[in-house]
Structure formats: C-alpha cells, structure tokens
C-alpha positions in Angstrom: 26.8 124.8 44.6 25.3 121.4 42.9 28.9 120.1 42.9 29.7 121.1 46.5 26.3 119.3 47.6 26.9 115.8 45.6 30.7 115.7 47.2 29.0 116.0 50.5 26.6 113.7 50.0 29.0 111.3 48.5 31.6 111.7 51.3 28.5 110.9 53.6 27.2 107.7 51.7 31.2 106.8 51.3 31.5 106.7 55.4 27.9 104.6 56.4 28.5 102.3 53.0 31.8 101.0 50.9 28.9 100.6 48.3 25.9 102.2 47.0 23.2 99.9 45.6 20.8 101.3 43.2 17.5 99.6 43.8 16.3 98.7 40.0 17.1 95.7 37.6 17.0 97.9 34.2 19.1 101.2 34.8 21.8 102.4 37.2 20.6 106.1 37.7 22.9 109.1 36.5 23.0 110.8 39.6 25.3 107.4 41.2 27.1 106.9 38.2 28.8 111.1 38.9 29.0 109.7 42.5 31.2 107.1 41.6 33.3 109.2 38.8 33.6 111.9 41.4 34.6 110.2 44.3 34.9 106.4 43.2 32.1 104.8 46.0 31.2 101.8 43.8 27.6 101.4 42.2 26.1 98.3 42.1 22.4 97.7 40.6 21.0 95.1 42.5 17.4 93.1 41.9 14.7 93.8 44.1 14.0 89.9 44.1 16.3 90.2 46.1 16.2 90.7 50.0 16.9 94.4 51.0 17.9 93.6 54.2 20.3 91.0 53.9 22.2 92.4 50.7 22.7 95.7 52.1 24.6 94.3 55.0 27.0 92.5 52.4 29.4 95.1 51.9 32.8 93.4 52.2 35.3 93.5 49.1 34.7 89.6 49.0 31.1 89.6 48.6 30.5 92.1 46.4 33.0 90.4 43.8 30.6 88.0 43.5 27.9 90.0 43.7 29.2 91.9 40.4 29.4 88.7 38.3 25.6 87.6 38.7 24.0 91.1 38.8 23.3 91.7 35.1 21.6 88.2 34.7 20.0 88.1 37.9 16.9 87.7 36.0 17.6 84.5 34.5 18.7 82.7 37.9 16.7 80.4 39.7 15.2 81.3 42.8 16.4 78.2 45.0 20.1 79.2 43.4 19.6 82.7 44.2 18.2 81.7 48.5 21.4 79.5 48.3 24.0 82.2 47.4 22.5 84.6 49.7 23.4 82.0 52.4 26.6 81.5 51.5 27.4 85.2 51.6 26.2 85.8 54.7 28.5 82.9 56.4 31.3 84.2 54.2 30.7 87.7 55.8 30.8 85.9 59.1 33.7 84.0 58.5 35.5 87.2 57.7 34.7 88.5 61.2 36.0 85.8 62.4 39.6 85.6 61.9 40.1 81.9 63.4 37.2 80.5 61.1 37.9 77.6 58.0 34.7 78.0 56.5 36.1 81.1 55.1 38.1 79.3 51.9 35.1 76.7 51.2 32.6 79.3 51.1 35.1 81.6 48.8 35.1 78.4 46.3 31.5 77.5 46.7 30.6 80.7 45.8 33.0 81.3 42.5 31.7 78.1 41.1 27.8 79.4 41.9 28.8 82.9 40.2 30.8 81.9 37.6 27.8 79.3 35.7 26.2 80.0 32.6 23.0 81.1 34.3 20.5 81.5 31.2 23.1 81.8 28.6 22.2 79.8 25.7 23.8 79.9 22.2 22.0 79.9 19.2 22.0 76.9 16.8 22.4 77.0 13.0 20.4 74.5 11.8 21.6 75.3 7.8 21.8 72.1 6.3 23.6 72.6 3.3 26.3 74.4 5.4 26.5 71.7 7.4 27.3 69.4 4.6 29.8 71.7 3.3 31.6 71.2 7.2 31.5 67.5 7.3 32.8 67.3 3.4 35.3 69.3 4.1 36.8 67.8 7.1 35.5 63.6 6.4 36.1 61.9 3.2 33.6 59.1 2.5 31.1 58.3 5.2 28.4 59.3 2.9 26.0 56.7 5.7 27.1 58.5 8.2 27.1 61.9 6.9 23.6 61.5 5.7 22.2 60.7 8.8 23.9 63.7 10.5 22.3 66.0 7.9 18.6 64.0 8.5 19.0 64.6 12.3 19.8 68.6 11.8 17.1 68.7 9.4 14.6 67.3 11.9 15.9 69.5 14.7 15.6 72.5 12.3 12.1 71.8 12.0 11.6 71.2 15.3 13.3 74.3 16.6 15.6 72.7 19.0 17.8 69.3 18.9 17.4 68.7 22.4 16.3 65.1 23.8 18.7 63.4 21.7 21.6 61.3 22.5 24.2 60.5 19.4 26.3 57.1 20.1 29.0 57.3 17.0 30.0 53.3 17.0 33.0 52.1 15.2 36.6 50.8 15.6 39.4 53.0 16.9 41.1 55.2 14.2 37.7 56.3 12.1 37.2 59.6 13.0 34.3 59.4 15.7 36.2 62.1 17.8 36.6 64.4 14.7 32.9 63.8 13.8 31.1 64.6 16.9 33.6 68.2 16.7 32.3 68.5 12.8 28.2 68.4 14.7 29.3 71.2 17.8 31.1 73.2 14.6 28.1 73.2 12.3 25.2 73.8 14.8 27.5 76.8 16.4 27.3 75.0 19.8 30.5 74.9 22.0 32.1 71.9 22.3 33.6 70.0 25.1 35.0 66.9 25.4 35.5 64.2 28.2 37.1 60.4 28.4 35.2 58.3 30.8 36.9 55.4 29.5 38.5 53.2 32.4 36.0 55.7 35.0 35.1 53.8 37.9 34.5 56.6 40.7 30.5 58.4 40.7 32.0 61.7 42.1 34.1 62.3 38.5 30.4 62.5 37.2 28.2 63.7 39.9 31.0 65.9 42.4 32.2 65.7 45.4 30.4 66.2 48.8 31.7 69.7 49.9 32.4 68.0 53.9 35.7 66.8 52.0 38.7 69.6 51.8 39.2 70.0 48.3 36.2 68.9 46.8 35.1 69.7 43.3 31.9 69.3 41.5 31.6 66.7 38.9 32.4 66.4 34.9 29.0 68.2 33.9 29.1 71.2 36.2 33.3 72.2 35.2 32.3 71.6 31.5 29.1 74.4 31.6 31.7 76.9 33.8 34.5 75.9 31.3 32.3 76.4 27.6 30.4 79.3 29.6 26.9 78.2 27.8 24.0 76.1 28.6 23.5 74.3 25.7 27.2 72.9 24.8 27.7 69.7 22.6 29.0 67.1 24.8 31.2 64.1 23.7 31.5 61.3 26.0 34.6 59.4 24.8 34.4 55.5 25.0 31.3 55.4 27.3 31.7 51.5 26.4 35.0 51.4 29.0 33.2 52.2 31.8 34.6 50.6 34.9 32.6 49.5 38.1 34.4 49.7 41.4 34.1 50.3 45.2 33.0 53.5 44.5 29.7 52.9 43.0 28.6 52.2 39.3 29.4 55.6 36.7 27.3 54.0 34.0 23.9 54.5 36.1 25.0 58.0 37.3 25.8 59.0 32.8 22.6 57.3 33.0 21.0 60.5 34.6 23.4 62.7 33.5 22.1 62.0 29.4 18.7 60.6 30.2 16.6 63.2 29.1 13.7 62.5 31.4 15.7 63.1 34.2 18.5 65.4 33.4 16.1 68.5 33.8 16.9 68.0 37.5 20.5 67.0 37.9 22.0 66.5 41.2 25.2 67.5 41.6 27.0 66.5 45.0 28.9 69.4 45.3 26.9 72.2 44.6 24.1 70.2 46.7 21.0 71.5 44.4 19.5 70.7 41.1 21.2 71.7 37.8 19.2 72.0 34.1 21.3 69.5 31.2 18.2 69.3 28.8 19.7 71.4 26.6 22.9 69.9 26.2 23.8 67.7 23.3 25.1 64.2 23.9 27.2 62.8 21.6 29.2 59.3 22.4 31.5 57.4 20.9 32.0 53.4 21.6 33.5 50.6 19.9 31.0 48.3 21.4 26.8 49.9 22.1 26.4 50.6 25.6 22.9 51.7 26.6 21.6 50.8 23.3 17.4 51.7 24.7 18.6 55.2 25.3 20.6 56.1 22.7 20.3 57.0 18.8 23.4 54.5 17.1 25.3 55.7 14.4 27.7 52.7 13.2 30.9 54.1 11.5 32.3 50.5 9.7 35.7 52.5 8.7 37.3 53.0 5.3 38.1 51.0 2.2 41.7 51.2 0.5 40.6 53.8 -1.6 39.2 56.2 0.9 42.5 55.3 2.8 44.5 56.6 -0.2 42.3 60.0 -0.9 43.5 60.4 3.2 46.3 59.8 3.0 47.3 62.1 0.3 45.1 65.5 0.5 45.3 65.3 4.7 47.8 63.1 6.6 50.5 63.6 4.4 50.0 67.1 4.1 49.8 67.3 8.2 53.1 65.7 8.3 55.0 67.1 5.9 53.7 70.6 7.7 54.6 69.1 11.2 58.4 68.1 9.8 59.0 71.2 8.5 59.8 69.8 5.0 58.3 71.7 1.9 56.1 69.4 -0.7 58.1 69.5 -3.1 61.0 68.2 -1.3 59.2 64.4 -1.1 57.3 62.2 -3.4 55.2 59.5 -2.1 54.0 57.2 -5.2 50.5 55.9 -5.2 51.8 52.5 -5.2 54.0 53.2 -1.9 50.8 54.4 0.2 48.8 51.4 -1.5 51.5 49.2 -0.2 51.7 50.7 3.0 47.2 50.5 3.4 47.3 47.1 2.5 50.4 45.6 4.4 51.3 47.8 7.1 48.0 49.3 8.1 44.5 47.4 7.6 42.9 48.9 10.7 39.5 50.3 9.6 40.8 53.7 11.2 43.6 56.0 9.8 45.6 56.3 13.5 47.9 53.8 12.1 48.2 54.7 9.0 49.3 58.2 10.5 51.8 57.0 12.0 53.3 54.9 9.9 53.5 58.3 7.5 54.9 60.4 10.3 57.8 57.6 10.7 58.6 58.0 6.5 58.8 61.5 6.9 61.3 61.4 9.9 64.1 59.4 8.1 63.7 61.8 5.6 63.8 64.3 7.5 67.0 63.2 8.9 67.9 61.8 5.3 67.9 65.8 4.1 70.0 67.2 7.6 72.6 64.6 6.8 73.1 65.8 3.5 72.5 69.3 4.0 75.2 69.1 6.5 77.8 67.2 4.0 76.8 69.4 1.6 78.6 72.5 4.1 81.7 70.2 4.4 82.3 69.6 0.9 82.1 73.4 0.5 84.4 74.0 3.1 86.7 71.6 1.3 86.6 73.5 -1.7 87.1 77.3 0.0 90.3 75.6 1.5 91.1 74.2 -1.9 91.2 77.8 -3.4 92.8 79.7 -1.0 95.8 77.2 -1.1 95.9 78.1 -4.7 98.2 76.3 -6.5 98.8 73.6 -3.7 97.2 70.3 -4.6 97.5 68.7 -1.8 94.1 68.3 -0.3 93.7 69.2 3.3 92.7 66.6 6.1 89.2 65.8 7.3 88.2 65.2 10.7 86.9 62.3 11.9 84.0 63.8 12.4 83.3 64.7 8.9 84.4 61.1 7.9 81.3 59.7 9.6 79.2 62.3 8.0 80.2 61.4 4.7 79.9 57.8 5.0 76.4 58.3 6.9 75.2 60.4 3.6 77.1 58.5 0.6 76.0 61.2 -1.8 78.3 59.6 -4.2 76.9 56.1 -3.8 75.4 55.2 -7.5 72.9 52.7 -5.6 71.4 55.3 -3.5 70.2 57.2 -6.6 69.5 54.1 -8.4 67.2 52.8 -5.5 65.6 56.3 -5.9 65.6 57.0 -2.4 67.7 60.1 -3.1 68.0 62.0 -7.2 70.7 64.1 -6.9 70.9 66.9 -9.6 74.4 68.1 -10.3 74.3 72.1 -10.7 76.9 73.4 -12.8 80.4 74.1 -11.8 81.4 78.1 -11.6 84.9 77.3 -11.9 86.4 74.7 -14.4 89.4 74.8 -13.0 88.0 73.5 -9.8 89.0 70.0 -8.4 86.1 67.0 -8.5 85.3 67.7 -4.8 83.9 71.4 -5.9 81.5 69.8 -8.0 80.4 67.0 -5.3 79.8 69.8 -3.2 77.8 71.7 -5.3 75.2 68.8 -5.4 71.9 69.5 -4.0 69.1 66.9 -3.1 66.6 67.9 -5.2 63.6 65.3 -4.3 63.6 62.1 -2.0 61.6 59.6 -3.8 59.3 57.0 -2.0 57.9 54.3 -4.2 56.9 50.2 -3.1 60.5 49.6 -4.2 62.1 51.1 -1.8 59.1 51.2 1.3 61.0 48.7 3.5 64.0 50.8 4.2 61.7 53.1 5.6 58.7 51.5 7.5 60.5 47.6 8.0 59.8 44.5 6.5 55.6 43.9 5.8 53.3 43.1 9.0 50.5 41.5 6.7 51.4 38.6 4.3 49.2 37.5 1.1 46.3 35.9 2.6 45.9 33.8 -0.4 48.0 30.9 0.2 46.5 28.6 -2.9 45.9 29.3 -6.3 44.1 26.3 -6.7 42.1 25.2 -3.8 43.2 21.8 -3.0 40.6 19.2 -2.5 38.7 19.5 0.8 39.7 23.2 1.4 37.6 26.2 1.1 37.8 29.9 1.6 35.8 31.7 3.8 35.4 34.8 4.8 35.6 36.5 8.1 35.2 39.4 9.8 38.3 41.1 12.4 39.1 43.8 14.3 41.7 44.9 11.5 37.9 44.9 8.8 38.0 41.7 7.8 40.0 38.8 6.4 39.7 35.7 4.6 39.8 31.9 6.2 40.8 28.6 5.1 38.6 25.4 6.5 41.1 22.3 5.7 39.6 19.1 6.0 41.7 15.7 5.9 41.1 12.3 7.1 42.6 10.7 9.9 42.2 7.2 8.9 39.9 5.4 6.3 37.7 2.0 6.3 38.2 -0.7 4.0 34.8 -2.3 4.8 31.2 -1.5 4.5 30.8 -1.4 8.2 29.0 1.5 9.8 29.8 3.7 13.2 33.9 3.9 12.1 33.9 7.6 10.7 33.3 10.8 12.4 34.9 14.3 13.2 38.0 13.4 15.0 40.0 16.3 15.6 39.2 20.3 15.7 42.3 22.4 15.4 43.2 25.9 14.8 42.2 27.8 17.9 38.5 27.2 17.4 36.0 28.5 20.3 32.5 27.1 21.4 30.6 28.7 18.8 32.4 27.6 15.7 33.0 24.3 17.3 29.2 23.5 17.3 29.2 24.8 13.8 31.8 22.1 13.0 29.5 19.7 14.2 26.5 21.1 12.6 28.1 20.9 9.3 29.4 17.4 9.4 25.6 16.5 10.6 24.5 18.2 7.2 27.4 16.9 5.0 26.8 13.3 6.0 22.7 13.5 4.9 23.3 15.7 2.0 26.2 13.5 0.3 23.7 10.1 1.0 20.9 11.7 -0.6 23.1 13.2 -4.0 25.1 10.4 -3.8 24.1 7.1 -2.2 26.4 4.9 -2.6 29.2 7.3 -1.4 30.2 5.8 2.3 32.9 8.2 2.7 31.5 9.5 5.9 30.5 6.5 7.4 34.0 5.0 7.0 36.6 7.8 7.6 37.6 10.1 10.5 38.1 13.7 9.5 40.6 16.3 10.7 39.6 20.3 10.7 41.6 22.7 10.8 41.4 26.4 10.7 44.6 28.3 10.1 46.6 30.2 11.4 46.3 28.3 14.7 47.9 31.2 16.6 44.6 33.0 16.0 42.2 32.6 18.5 38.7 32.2 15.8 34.7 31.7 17.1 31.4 32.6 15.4 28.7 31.1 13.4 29.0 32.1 9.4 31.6 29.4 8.4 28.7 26.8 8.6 28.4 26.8 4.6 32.2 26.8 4.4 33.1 23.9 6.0 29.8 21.5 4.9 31.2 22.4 1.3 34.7 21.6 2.7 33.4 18.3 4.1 31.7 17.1 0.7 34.9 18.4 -1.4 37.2 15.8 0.6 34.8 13.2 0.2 33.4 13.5 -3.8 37.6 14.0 -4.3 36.6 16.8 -5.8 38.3 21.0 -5.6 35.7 23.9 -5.7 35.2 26.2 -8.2 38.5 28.3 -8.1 38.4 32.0 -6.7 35.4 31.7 -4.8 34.3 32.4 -1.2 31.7 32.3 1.0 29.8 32.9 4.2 26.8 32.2 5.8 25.6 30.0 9.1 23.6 26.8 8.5 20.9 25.1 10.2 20.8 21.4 10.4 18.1 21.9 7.7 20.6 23.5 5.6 18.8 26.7 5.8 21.1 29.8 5.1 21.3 32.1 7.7 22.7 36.2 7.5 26.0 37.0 9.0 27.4 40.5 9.9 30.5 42.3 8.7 28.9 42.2 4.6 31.6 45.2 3.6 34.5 43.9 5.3 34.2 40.5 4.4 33.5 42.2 0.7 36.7 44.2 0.9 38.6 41.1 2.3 37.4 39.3 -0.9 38.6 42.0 -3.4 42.3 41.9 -1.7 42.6 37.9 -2.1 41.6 38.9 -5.9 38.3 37.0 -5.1 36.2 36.6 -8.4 32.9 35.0 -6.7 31.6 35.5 -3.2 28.1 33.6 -1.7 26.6 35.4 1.1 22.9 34.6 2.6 19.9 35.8 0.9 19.3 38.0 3.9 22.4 40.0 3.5 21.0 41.0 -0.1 20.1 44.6 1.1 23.3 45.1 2.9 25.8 43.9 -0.1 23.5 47.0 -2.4 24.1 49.6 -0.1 27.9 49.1 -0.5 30.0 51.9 -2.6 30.6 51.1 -6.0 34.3 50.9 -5.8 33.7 48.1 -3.3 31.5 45.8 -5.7 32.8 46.9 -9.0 34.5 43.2 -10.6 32.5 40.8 -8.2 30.0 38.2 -9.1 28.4 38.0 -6.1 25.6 35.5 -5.6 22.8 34.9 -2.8 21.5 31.9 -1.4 19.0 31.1 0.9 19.4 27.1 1.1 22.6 25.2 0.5 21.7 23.0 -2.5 22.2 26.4 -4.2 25.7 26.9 -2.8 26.7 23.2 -3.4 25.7 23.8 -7.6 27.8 26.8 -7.3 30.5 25.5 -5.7 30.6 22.1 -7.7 28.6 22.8 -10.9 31.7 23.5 -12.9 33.1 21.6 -16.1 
C-alpha cells in the first residue's frame, strides 16, 4: 500500500516538476531520496537564502546543472554573487524560450565561470619549518641567504596564523632558479601553485578580463588561475613582472598594482564577471631581474652561483636529468671534474645554470649518437663474421655495401687515436672461436665507457667562448686591474694609461687627459676626469717636483673596446693608473681593486662585492682593495669564495696608494 502511494505521488510531482527541491541546507530527507531511486525525479537541496519563487521556476536541464555545482557550498557564497546568478538564470531560462535569442551561449558561459569558482574553499597551510628546509635543501643547492629568509618568513607566518599580506619579489639574473624557488614555497606551505608570464604584457584585460559586450570574452589572469587551482588561497608567481609593457591599451603594471596590493585586492574588479572578487588570501610571489614596485614588495635578491656550486649542479642534478632524458645509463659516460670545471669557467659564466644545461644536453647528444654509430657497426661486423662461417672453408671475404662503408668510417672503432684521445675505451671481449678471422674479434668489441675529460671538451662543445682575462703577468707601468661587475657575475678590467706627447719645458697648461677610449659611457667618463683631478694634486703634494702632469697628455683606455663599459667604482683604479705612468713605476703584482672616489679622495662602496670577489679568484688574484663600506658585505661571503685572499679595506686613497706602491 505505502509503495503504491509513493509511485503515485512521485508520478504526480514527476508531471507538475522535472525536479523536486527539498527546502533545507543540512539534509536531503529520506522520503525524496526513495522518490528519486524509484522513479528517478531528481532531488536537489536548495538554500532557503534563497528565493522560493524564482528558483522553483528554474527547472530546465540547463539551469539546474548549474544549480548542482554551487548547492553544497551555498553557504559560503556571497550574497551579491548569489542575486547575480539568480539573474543570469532567469534570462538563460528565457533565452531558452526563445529559440531566435544570442544571449543564450553568453549566459551559458557566464554562468560556468560563476559555478565553477572556488567559493570558500581554502587549503590549509603547513607552516613546519624544518620540513620546509628539508624541501628547499633538497631541490636548491647553496642559496643558504636566500633559503634563510624563506624559512624566517614561514616562521613569522606560522606565528601569525596566516601568510597573507605579503608579496615575495625573487630578484636575480636569468638561469638561478627563481622559478624553481617560488614552486619550492607553494610545495612547502601545501598551497596550489600557479604560474603566469606577464613579461612583454601590454593589454589591462589579460589582468583584469574582458567586458562581456564583446563575443568571446574571457575574464582576466586572476579569475582562470582560482577556476584552474580550484582554491582560494593559491601561491601565485608572476614571472618577470619587470618586462611589463605599456601600450594603447592601458598601463598592466597599475592594474598588478591592485591585483597584489593588499589594501585593495579584498575587492577586485574583474571586467568580465562585472562584480568584486576576494585575492587577500593569495600569495604573491615575483620574479624580476631588475625591482619593479620596490614600496610594495618584500625583495629577495638571488646573486647566482659560484663555480663550485656550479659543479655540485652539475653533477648530482643536470647531469643526471640528461643522461635520464637521452636514454643513456650512468655508467655508459664519465664526465671528469676537470671537464665540467672547464666547461663553468669557459663556456658558461652566467650566474644561472640555463646555460650550463644546455651546454650538458649538447655533450650528451654526440654521445648519444657516438654509442648508435657503434652499436650499429658493431651489428655489421657480426654479420660479417656469420657470413664468414657459413662459407666455411672459403676465405674470401664477402662485399660490403656502401652503406656499411660509411658506417665504418663514421665509427673508426679501430682508430688507435680515438681510444688514445679517450673519447671512446674499447674493451676487447674474448674470442669464442680461435679459428675465427681478425673481423670476428673487431666485432666482438663493445664500447664500454665514453670518456669526457678537458682534453678532449672541444670536440664536443667547440672551441672556448671565454678567454683568460688575465692578459699580464706583470702589470706594466701605468696599467691596473680593476674589477667589475656584468651580466655574466663579474669580470676583471684593465685601465691603460699612456701619454700622447710629453713637454721638455717647465711651462704649465701643456698636459691633460687627451683621449678616452674603450667604449666608455657618461658615468665612467666623469670618473676619468675625477681621477686625473685627484692624481694631479696627490702626485704634487707626495712628490713636488714631479711635473709629469703638467707637461704630458694622457691616453686611457679601457679594453676590450667592443664592450660597451659605464659606472662609478674604477675611480681608485685609474687615479692609481694615472700616478703609476707618471712615478714610472708598476703596481704591486696580483692585485685589484674597486671603489669610487670623490675629488677629496674619499672612498666610496660599490655593488656586485661577490662577483667582483669571484672574478678576482679566476684571474688567480692574490690582493683585492674594496671600500671600507663594503666590509660587511665581503664577511657575509661563503668561505669557499674568500678562502686564499688578502683582502684589504680602505676608506681614503692614501691607504690604497701605500698598498699599491709600498712594495720593495
């Protein structure tokens, strides 16, 4: 009797609604839930914030799709998001009726965006920091700065309970692992990650959508990353936010601006879904090589890595990545420690690893066609000697194609040189029939290990991009080393000084700086002048009767003159270049220095302490002089970086001069 009366009602509810909705925002009652197993009218638990009259009307296959998607967190759905859907369903319903209406596909996609949000779901964060140092020691080597302050930032949004209202900016040159990094962060706070380019961006609807008037609009970066991560609180990296472009189309940097500024993200506008949108609980993270924004933004500078981080790369990760990637097995290929030294220091000085990889993944692809060639000879010279037996007692060996011919000359497995070079060790395996012609046993070679050492680097990578820097011994008189800092981490830089022509006489107003050569800009041409200022007072107060100055004009020049060069920190460099030339005197040898100079003779800090450092070590610099001010920064240098310097400070240059000059 019960089952007879449920059909009927069922069959009755079926014909006046497609759907049942069950009034209540916690259960879906059992006496529905048999409806729908007996007779399959759909059941749909609606909110009673919402309006009765206008969601029981929407009863069309379309609407309650969407319906279905939002219903179990209808809770956690703002109110001005829920009047706007309800809007939007009613027109679709409408537009449905209507069979000659186009508002029908742009309310279909308005809708699926609205539905398909994160509405209220929100991760939860680790904040362990001890795992998170075990994530960024495991996947960055070195770093220790930057890892440090990672770990002091978690620990501070541990305590505070959230790590909202605070934007990252990872700084560096290209190649050092800013990318990796800000993944590293998403990975150890369990936050979803997401990533987006706006380098080259010049168009404010990529960031803040498209007005929906226009067929095919979308909504902006923000908007597709929280449908695509399906969270509220994703980790965000902004690649190179410093490349923004500027167009027509309005300026993208003041739109990021209120995308990451966390007084006003709260209430984002986004174009295309025409209301406001929360982002204060998403976690910026940009990367730049220059600091855009610098007021708004927590900097974390990323200088790169010295030759020996380079190496511990090279070997426990890129070379294992490319050796997996080219399908050959470890223990097919040996790559010396003096081979990947030689390839750091004269192939690749970037302060990134990019081109360091792929200088590795173009080793392992001659080798990789090294070891088909000879596997592939290695099958002809076995099909030489399967002929040679079945011919028995014939000697008479049979042809080769022409094919094969190129083969064998391509491989040369019998070339002496090729083992000698030790490219390729060949190890003979012994020969199962002694009766067997020479050819059996050169087929039953096998290429037990290709060999890459500094000997033989060339034949692989080409002849060396980067030169010795060091082109004296002995620094002439009236040259000095310098040191500078490039986009490849530094470098060191020769200030020649020569005169032009010299007075006999006593007479005054003859000498001067003449010429400036070597690609100089504005910048390090005023420090030219500065120094000679300085040189000429500090050589007639140490030595008066010296007219050297007064009587010659001076030639300067900066090689190589192909490289365009500007900045302030070769002011000590060239005054001591300017007194060498005239006292007829060298400087101490294997020393270098840097530091700007006032016309007081004041010594002023510089940037780029490590690089220049590292520069040094390579030219096998024994003394380096940097400013007093840059005291702090040469300490916080590694170890490995310092270790066999004597590095002195100076704060005026009467102290550089007695280093430079005070020498028996």
């Amino acid at each position: 009797m019960l089952m007879k009366l449920l059909t009927s009602t069922a069959y009755i509810a079926h014909r006046v609604y497609p759907a049942i909705r069950i009034w209540s925002s916690r259960f879906k009652s059992p006496l529905f839930n048999a409806l729908s197993q007996l007779t399959g009218v759909q059941c749909i638990r609606v909110n009673p914030r919402w309006n009765r009259r206008s969601f029981t009307t929407h009863s069309t296959p379309a609407s309650e799709k969407f319906i279905e998607r939002i219903y179990d967190n209808i809770e956690k759905i703002p109110d001005h998001v829920i009047k706007v859907i309800e809007e939007e369903l009613t027109k679709l319903e409408q537009s449905e009726e209507d069979r000659f209406s186009f508002d029908d596909d742009d309310s279909h996609g308005y809708l699926d965006w609205l539905t398909r949000l994160p509405w209220g779901n929100i991760s939860a964060e680790n904040f362990d920091v001890l795992r998170a140092e075990k994530i960024l020691d495991e996947e960055h080597y070195g770093l220790s700065d930057v890892k440090e302050r990672i770990l002091e930032f978690i620990a501070v949004a541990g305590l505070r309970g959230t790590s909202q209202g605070k934007i990252i900016c990872l700084s560096g040159p290209p190649g050092v692992g800013k990318t990796s990094i800000g993944r590293s962060i998403a990975r150890a706070l369990d936050r979803k990650f997401f990533r987006f380019s706006v380098g080259g961006l010049s168009d404010v609807d990529e960031i803040k959508g498209h007005c929906r008037v226009y067929r095919g609009a979308m909504p902006g970066k923000m908007v597709q990353c929280l449908k695509s991560v399906g969270t509220e609180n994703p980790l965000v990296l902004i690649d190179e936010i410093d490349k923004l472009g500027s167009g027509y189309e309005g300026d993208p940097a003041s739109a990021l601006l209120e995308v990451m500024d966390p007084e006003q993200n709260a209430t984002f506008l986004d174009h295309y879904l025409n209301f406001t949108i929360d982002l204060s609980k998403v976690l910026f993270v940009c990367t730049a090589n220059a600091i855009p924004l610098l007021d708004r933004m927590e900097v974390i500078s990323i200088a790169g890595y010295v030759t020996d981080e380079k190496m511990h790369i090279a070997r426990h990760s890129l070379v294992k990545k490319t050796c997996r990637d080219c399908g050959i097995k470890p223990e097919q290929v040996d790559v010396s420690d003096a081979a990947l030294r030689s390839l750091i220091e004269n192939y690749c000085r970037e302060p990134g690893v990019r081109n360091l990889q792929n200088h590795i993944d173009k080793i392992y692809r001659k080798i990789a066609l090294k070891l088909v060639r000879h596997k592939q000879t290695e099958k002809i010279y076995r099909e030489i000697a399967l002929t040679l037996k079945s011919q028995g007692a014939s000697k008479e060996a049979p042809a080769v194609s022409a094919e094969d011919t190129k083969i064998l000359a391509k491989t040369d497995l019998r070339s002496p040189k090729t083992s000698a070079e030790g490219s390729t060790v060949l190890k003979a395996k012994s020969a199962t029939d002694d009766t067997t012609d020479s050819k059996t046993d050169q087929s039953k070679e096998v290429a037990e290990k290709v060999i890459i050492d500094e000997s033989n680097l060339e034949d692989y990578v080409g002849k060396k991009v980067f030169r010795e820097e060091k082109i004296y011994e002995q620094t002439p008189v009236g040259v000095v080393m310098g040191l500078a800092w490039t986009s490849m981490g530094g470098s060191t830089l020769y200030i020649e000084t020569t005169f032009v022509e010299e007075g006999k006489g006593k007479g005054k107003g003859k000498g001067g700086l003449d010429v400036m050569t070597g690609q100089l800009g504005d910048v390090m041409k005023e420090s030219a002048q500065i120094a000679y200022t300085f040189a000429t007072r500090f050589l007639l107060e140490k030595k008066p009767k010296n007219l050297f100055f007064a009587n010659s004009k001076l030639h300067l020049h900066v090689p190589s003159g192909a490289t365009p060069k500007d900045g302030p920190s070769a002011g000590c460099t060239m005054i001591t270049s300017f007194l060498s030339l005239a006292m007829k005197r060298p400087v101490r040898k294997d020393l270098a220095m840097t530091g700007e100079v006032t016309l007081t003779g004041r010594i002023l800090p510089i940037g780029g302490v490590k690089e220049k450092t590292i520069a040094a070590r390579r030219s096998q610099v024994k003394m380096i002089i940097f400013p007093e001010g840059n005291r702090s920064d040469f300490d916080e240098l590694p170890e490995n970086v310092k270790e066999g310097l004597h590095v002195h400070f100076a704060d005026e240059y009467e102290q550089i001069f007695e280093l430079a000059f005070g020498y028996e």
